[in-house]
N, C-alpha and C positions, 0 to 999 in steps of 0.2 A: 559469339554473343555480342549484341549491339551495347553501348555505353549505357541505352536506357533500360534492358534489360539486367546489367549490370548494375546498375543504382537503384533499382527494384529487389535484384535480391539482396543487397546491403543493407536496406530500408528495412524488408522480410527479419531478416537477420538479428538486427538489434532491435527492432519493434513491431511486435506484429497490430499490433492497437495501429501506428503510423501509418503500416503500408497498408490497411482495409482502408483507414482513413483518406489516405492519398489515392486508392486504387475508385472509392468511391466520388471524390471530386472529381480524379482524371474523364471522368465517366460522366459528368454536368456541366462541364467548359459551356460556359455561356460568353457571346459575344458582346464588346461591351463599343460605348463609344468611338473608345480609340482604339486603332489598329498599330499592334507589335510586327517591326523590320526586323526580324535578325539581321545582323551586320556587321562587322569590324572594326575594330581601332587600326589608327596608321600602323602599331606595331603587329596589326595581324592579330589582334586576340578578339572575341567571340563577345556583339554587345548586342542590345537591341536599341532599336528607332523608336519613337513612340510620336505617332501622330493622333492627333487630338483634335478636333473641329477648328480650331483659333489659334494652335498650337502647337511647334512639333519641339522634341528634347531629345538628347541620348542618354540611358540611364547608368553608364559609365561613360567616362571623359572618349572622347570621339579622335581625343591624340594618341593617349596613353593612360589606358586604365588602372593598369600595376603601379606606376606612379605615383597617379589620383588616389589610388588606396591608400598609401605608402603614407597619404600629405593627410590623410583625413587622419588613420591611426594614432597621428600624432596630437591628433587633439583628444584623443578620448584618456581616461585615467583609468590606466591600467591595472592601478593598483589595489582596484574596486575589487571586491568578493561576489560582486553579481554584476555583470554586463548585458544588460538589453538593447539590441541591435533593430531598429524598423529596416527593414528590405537585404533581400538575398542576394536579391540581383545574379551573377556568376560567382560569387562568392570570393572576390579576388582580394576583399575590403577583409573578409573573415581569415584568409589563405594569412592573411599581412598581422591579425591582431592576435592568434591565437597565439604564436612564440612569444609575444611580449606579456602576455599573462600568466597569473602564478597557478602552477599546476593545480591548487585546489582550488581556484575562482571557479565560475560559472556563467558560460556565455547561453543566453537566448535570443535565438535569432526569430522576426514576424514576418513571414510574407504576404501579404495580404494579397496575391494575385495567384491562381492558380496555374494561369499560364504564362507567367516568366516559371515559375517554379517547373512546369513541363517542358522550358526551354533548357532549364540548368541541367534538368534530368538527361537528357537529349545530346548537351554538350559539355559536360562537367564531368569529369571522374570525381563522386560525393566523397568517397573514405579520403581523398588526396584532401578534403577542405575539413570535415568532420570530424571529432574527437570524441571521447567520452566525457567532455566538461559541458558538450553544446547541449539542449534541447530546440528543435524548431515548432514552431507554434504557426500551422500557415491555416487561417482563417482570416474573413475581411468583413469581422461581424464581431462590431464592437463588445459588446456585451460577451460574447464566450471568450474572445481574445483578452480582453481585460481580466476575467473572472480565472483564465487557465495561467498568466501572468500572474494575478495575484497568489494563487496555489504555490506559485514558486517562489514569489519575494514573501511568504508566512515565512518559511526556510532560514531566511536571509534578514528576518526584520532587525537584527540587533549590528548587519554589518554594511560595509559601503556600498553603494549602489549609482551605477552610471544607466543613465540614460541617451540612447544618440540614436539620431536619424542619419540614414547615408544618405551622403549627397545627390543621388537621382531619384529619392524618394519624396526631398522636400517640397516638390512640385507637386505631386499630388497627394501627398501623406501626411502632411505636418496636422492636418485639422483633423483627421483620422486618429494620429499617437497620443492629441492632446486630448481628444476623446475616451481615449483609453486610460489615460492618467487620472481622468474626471471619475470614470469607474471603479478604477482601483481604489481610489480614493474613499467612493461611497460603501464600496465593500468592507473597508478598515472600518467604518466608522459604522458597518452593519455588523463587525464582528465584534467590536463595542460591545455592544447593546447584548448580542447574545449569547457574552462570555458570561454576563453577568446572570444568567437564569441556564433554568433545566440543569444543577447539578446534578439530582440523580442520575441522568444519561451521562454528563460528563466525567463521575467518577464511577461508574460503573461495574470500571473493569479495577479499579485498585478496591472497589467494596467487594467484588466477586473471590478476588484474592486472598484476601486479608480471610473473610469468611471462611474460605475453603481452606487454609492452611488451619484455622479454628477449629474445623472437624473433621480434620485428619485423619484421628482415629481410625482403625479399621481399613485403612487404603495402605494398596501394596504400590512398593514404586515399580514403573516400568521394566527400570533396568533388571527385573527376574525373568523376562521373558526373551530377553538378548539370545538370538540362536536358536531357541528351544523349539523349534517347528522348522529346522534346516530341511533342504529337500523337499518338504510338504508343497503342494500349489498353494495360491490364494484367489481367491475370486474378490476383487473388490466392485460391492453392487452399489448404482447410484440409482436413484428415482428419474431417469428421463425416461419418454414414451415408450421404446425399444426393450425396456424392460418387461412388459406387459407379453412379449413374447416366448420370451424363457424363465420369468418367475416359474412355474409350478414345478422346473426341472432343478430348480436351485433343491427343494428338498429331497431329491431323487440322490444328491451325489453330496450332501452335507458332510456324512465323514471320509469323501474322498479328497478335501481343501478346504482350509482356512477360508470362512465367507466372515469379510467385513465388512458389514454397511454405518452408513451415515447418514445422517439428515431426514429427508420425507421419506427415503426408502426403506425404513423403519417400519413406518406404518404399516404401508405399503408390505411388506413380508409379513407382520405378523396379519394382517387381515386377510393370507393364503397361508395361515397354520406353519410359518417357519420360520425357523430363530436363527440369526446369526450367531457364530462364536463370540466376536469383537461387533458391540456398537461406538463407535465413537462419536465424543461429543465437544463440541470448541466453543460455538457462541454464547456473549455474552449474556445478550437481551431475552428479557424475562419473556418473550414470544416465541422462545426456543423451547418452551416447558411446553406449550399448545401440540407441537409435533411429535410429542410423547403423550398427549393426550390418551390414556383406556389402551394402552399398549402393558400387554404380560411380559416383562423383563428377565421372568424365571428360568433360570441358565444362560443370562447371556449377560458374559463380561464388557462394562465399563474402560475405556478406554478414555484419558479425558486430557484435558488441561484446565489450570487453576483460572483463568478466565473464566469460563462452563457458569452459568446463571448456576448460584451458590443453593440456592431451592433442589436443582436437580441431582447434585452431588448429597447434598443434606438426605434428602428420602429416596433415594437409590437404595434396593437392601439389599443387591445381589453381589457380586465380586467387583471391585475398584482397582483400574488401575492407574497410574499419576505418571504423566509423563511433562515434564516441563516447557516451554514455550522458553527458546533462545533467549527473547529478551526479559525475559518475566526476571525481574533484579529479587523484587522483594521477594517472593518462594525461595531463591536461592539465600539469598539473608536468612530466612526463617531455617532452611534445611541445615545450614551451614553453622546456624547457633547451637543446635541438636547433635551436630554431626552424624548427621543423614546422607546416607547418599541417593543421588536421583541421576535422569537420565534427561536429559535437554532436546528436541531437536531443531531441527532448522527453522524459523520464523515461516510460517505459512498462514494467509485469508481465508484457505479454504477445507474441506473436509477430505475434500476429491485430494490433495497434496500431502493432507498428514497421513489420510489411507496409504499413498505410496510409500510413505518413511516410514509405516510402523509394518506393511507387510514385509522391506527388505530385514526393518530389524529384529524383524521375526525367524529371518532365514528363510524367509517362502520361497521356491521358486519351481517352476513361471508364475507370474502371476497374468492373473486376469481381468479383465473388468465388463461388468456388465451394467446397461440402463445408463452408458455415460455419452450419451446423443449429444451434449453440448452444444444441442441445434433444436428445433421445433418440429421435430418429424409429426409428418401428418396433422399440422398444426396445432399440436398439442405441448402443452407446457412440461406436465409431468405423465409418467402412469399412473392406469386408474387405481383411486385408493388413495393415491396422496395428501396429506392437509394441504390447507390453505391453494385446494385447485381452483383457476382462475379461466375464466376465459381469454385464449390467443386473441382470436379474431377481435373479441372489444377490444382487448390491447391495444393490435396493430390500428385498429380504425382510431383509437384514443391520441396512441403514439407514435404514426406508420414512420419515423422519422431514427425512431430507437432502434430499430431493425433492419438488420444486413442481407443482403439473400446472399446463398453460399450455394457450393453443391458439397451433394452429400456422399457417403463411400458408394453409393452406386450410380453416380455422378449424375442425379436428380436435384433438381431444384428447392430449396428449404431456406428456413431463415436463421438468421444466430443473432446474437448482440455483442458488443463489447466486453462486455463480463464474461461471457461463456470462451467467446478468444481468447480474454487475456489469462481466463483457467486452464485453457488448453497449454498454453504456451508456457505456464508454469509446470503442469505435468511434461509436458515434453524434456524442460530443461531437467527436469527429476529422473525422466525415465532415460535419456544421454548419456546422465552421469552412474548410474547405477547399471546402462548396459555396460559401461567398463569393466564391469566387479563379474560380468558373466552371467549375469542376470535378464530373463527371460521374460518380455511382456506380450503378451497378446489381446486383441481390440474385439470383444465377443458380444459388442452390442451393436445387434443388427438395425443398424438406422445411424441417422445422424454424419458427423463431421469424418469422426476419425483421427488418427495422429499422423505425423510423417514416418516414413520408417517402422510402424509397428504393423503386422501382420492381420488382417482380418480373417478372421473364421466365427462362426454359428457356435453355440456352446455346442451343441451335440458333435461337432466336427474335434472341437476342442477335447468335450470329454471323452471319446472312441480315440483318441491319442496319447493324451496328458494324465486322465483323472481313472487309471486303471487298481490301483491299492488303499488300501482302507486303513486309515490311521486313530489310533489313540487321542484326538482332540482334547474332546473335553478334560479328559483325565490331564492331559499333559498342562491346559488351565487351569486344575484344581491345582496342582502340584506349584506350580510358580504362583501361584497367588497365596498358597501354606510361606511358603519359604519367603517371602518379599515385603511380606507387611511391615508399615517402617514403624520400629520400636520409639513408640514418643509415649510418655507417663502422662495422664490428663494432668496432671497437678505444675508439671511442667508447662505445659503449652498452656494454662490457665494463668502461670504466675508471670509468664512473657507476654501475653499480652496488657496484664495489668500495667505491668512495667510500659509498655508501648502507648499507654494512655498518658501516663506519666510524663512522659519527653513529646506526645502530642504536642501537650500545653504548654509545656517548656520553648514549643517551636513558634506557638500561636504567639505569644510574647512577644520574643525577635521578632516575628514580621513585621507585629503591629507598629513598633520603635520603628523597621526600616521604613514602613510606610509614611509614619508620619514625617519621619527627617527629607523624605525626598520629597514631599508634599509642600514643605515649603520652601526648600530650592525652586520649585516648580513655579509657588506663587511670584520669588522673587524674578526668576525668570523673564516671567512676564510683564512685570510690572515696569514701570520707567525706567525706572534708576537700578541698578543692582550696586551691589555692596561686592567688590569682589572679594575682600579679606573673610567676610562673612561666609560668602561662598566657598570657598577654601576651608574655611573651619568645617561647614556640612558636608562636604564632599569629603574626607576625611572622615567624617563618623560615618557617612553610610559605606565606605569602602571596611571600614572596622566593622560593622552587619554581615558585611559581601566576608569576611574572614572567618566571622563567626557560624557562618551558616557552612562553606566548607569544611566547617571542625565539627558540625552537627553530623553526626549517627543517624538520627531519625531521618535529617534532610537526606542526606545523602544516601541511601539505601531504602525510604521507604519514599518519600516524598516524590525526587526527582524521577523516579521508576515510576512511581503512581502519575505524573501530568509531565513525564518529560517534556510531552508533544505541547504542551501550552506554554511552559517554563522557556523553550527555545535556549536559554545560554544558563549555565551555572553560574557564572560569573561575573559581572559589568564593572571595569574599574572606572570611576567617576573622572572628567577632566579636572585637572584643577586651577585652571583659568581658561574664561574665556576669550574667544579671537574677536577682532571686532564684526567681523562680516555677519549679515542677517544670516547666509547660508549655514556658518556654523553655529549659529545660537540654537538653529529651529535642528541641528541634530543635536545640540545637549540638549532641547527639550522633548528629542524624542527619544532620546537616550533614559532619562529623568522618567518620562512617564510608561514605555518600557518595564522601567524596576518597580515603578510604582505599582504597574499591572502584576508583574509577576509576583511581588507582594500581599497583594490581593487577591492572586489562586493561590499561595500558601494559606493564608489565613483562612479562605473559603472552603479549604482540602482538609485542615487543622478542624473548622467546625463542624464538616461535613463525618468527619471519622467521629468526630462529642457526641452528634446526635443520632449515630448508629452503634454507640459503643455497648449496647444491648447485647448483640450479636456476638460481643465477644466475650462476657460471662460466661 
């Protein structure tokens, strides 16, 4: 196998978003001005020439490359939490800085040239240079490059940050990173503006929550269904084109397997007269009720998480069943007050992934899946029947840029997206780990992508093999849904959450104090003169805030689980002098308004729970 085939499946490996990504530039190499030499350093190591109309340079040292690293690494501050690197070059500069950083830092490296990056491919062994701390970001288009940059410094905004150009990039790149920095810049100061609006979509998922554990009642936890359908098949149906094939056979063999569908393929079934066992349902947004739109529910259990638009859990009147979301904190505070028990599983996006977790912990096996194209067969988005059917062709004529061409399992030409890859490769890593356990999947929708390693067959192939015995279903769901309903008294869960109103406003307090105290740090900051003893006394009382709020109950278990993702750090201990340099005044000012932001998604999250507390009467 050649080097470059080797750094393509290493790429495959740990990213498949990367290598369609990279697979698709390799595939538009446009010629540019200047022409790349490959060539040598005196010591024999592997560089390029770069000639240019008025000018030619080597883009490592033309003596001694390894060296040249060696001298640059020593300037960068390793000590940093996030390391941004402009240019790959051979990576000999990366080879030299990765051992001097701390195992949890985070290096991003930008190439903005696709082909030195086909060169590195070509002459580089990648895993020798690469780690799981890097991400590479090779784009040479300001705007996404800055924009996919910024996604990563959100991450990082409360820790240090180095910035460094290598030294064969400053020739043609410095006006290029400083463009990138002008972006980034404007994005911070875009997420400003719309941190401040659209709470409802921002707290969403902790209102979806809170609600849902409010009407309890009547829901059984998952964990009664642990095993209870060992042996049995499952069929898990999705809404892609290839379903429209074997939908009418799905009611032909109903009690010969476990059928769980999700999403559009809801409809989709019940507008051809058949009911699944399990519907599951995950999404938040209130546009997840539309695809239940005039859908008969009658015999067909609920399968959910506390996320699920709290409307559809509310007027569900069939069988509930509750299974938790890994990181869902507050449901687990709430279950954990009661001493309830529940069943968690793995953090998953998508419908297509918890399908797979709940048919193994069902005990299903083989399972199957059908309608799951994860491609646009026959240029079609969904089967017919679906909500929210759209036309491809406007699409791709709208967006022809969004769309991958792939081939499909009968090695025909079709298109995919990034979404649909990066589903697949979630299922794949699901279906890997669960072939260990002896677990049996097969690929029964005729059309589309496919998995690696899993088996294609036709249902009908499938079920003249697999689907020969008739089982007790539904009863076997009656029976775990008697036994599992979780014992919670209304009067209890009415008098918790009263109390949870209670320490709202108890929280709403504290922040307002932390806000204001940082608030005028902030003024003094700025202003001419600073008072350092002054400063010193404030920096103290907001650290006594920062103590208080770790001692809070509500913070810590409802709050920071509700907005971890905007909160960023629990914690900020205040400097308590300043140095003289401009550089470190402007990070205690961004330290200072930081706390002050994250002050103000408390207090936002605090008001936003006052003026829904309707819901929880």
């Amino acid at each position: 196998m050649s080097l470059f085939k080797k750094n393509m499946e290493y790429l495959k490996k740990n990213s498949q978003d990367m290598y369609h990504n990279i697979n698709e530039k390799l595939s538009h190499i446009k010629e540019d001005n200047d022409c790349l030499e490959l060539c040598k350093d005196k010591k024999g190591r592997v560089n390029i020439k770069i000639h240019e109309t008025s000018r030619q340079y080597y883009l490592h040292s033309s003596y001694d490359a390894m060296k040249e690293a060696e001298k640059w690494c020593s300037s960068v501050d390793t000590s940093a939490n996030l390391i941004v690197v402009m240019g790959l070059g051979f990576g000999y500069h990366i080879k030299a800085l990765l051992p001097k950083m701390s195992p949890n830092a985070h290096l991003c490296i930008i190439e903005p040239d696709i082909r030195i990056f086909k060169y590195f491919l070509q002459n580089v062994d990648a895993c020798q240079v690469f780690d799981a701390r890097v991400t590479l970001i090779l784009n040479d288009d300001v705007k996404e490059t800055g924009y996919e940059l910024f996604t990563i410094f959100a991450k990082y905004i409360m820790e240090k940050l180095e910035i460094k150009v290598y030294s064969g990039y400053h020739v043609k790149y410095d006006g290029f990173m400083k463009a990138i920095e002008d972006e980034m810049i404007a994005l911070i100061h875009n997420l400003e503006v719309n941190m401040s609006t659209s709470d409802y979509f921002r707290y969403l998922w902790a209102m979806n929550v809170l609600i849902n554990n409010r009407n309890i009642s009547g829901v059984a936890s998952g964990n009664g269904l642990y095993q209870k359908f060992k042996g049995m098949p499952a069929i898990i149906v999705s809404a892609g084109p290839s379903l429209d094939k074997n939908v009418k056979q799905l009611g032909e063999i109903k009690d010969k397997a476990v059928i769980i569908a999700g999403g559009s393929s809801i409809g989709i079934l019940n507008r051809n007269n058949i009911k699944p066992h399990f519907m599951v349902a995950i999404d938040g947004d209130p546009a997840e009720k539309d695809i239940f739109e005039g859908v008969d529910f009658t015999d067909i259990a609920l399968v959910y998480i506390n996320r699920l638009f709290f409307e559809i859990v509310k007027e569900y009147k069939e069988k509930r069943f509750l299974f938790l979301d890994n990181e869902d904190t507050i449901s687990k505070y709430f279950l954990d007050t009661f001493q309830c028990d529940y069943v968690d599983i793995p953090p998953s996006q998508t419908v297509a992934g918890i399908n797979i977790d709940l048919a193994c912990y069902l005990g299903c096996n083989p399972i199957l899946f059908v309608g799951q194209d994860l491609a646009y067969t026959n240029l079609q988005m969904h089967a017919q029947g679906a909500a929210h059917m759209v036309s491809f062709e406007d699409s791709l004529k709208e967006n022809p840029n969004k769309f991958i061409k792939i081939n499909d399992i009968f090695d025909q030409e079709t298109y995919t997206i990034k979404q649909f890859l990066t589903t697949r490769k979630g299922m794949q890593d699901k279906m890997d780990k669960y072939k260990k356990g002896n677990i049996s999947f097969y690929n029964c929708t005729e059309g589309g992508i496919g998995f690696e390693n899993i088996p294609n067959l036709t249902l009908n192939e499938a079920a003249s093999r697999m689907l020969k015995e008739r089982f007790e279903i539904d009863e076997t769901i009656n029976q775990c849904y008697q036994e599992g309903q979780i014992p919670m008294a209304e009067e209890k869960i009415q008098h918790f959450f009263q109390e949870l109103m209670v320490k709202n406003d108890d929280l709403m307090l504290l922040a307002k104090k932390r806000y204001d105290a940082v608030e005028e740090i902030i003024s003094m900051l700025e202003s001419d003169t600073i008072d350092f003893e002054y400063y010193t006394t404030k920096a103290l009382e907001v650290n006594g805030y920062e103590e208080a709020l770790e001692g809070n109950e509500y913070y810590r278990k409802i709050v920071v689980g509700a907005i971890s993702h905007i909160l960023n750090t629990h914690k900020v201990i205040m400097e308590k002098r300043i140095r003289e340099t401009e550089g470190e005044m402007q990070i205690n000012i961004i330290k200072c308004k930081s706390i002050m932001n994250q002050s103000a998604e408390i207090l936002g999250f605090c008001s936003f729970i006052s003026n829904i507390k309707k819901y929880f009467e």
